[in-house]
C-alpha positions as CSV (number, residue, x, y, z in Angstrom):
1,X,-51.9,-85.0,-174.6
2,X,-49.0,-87.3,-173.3
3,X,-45.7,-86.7,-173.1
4,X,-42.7,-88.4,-172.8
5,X,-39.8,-86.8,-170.6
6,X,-36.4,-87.8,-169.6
7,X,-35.2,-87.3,-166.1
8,X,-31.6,-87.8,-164.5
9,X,-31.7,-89.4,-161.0
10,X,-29.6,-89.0,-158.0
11,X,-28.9,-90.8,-155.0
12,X,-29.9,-94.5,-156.5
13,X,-27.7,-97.2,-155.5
14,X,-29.8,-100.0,-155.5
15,X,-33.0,-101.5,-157.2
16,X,-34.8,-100.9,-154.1
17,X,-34.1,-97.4,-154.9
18,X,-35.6,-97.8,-158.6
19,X,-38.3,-99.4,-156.7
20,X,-39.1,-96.3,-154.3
21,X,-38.7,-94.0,-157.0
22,X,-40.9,-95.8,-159.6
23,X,-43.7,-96.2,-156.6
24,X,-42.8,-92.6,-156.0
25,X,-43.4,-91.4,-159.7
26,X,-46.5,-93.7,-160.1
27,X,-48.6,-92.1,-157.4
28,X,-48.3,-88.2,-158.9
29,X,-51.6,-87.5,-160.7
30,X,-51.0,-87.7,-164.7
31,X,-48.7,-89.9,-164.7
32,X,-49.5,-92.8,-166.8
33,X,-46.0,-94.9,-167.0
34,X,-42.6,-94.6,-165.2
35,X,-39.5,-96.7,-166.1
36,X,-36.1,-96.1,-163.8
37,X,-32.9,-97.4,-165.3
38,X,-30.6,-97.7,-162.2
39,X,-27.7,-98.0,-164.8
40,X,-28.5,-94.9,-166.3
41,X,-29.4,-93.0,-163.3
42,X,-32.0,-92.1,-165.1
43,X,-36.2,-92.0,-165.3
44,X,-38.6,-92.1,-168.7
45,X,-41.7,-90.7,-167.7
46,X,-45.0,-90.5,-170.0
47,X,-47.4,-87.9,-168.2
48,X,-49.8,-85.2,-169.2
49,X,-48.0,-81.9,-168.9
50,X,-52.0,-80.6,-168.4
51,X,-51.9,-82.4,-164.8
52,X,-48.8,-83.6,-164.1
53,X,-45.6,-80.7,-163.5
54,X,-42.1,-81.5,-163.6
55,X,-42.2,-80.0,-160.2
56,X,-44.9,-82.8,-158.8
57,X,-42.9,-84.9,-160.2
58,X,-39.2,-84.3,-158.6
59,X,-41.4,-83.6,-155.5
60,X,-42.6,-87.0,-155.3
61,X,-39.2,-88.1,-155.7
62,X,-37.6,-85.5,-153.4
63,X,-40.0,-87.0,-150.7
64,X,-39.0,-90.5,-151.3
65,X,-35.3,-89.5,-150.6
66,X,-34.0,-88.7,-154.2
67,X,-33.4,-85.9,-156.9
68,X,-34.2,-85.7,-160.3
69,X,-34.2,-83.2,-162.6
70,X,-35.1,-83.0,-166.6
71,X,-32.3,-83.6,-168.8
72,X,-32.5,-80.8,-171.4
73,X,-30.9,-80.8,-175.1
């Protein structure tokens, strides 16, 4: 089952930054799309919960230099 998250962001100040965390997001297993909004600090991720964790995820984006964490409410 796919589900769609939102994420918020930090430390983008650039669109290579949307870049190195889309390619960032991309490569975690489960993930099947990633969109970063560098306006909105923000990431919409569709993943299977099943495979992909919201700790792989931020991980994956830790590792590329960023933070993200899931918005909630």
């Amino acid at each position: 089952m796919v589900t769609t998250g939102t994420f918020t962001v930090k430390g983008m100040t650039c669109d290579n930054c949307v870049r190195h965390v889309q390619q960032a997001l991309q490569t975690v297993a489960g993930v099947s799309s990633a969109s970063v909004s560098l306006d909105n600090q923000q990431a919409t991720l569709e993943y299977d919960p099943a495979i992909a964790t919201v700790e792989s995820m931020t991980a994956a984006v830790s590792e590329a230099g960023y933070t993200m964490e899931e918005k909630t409410g």
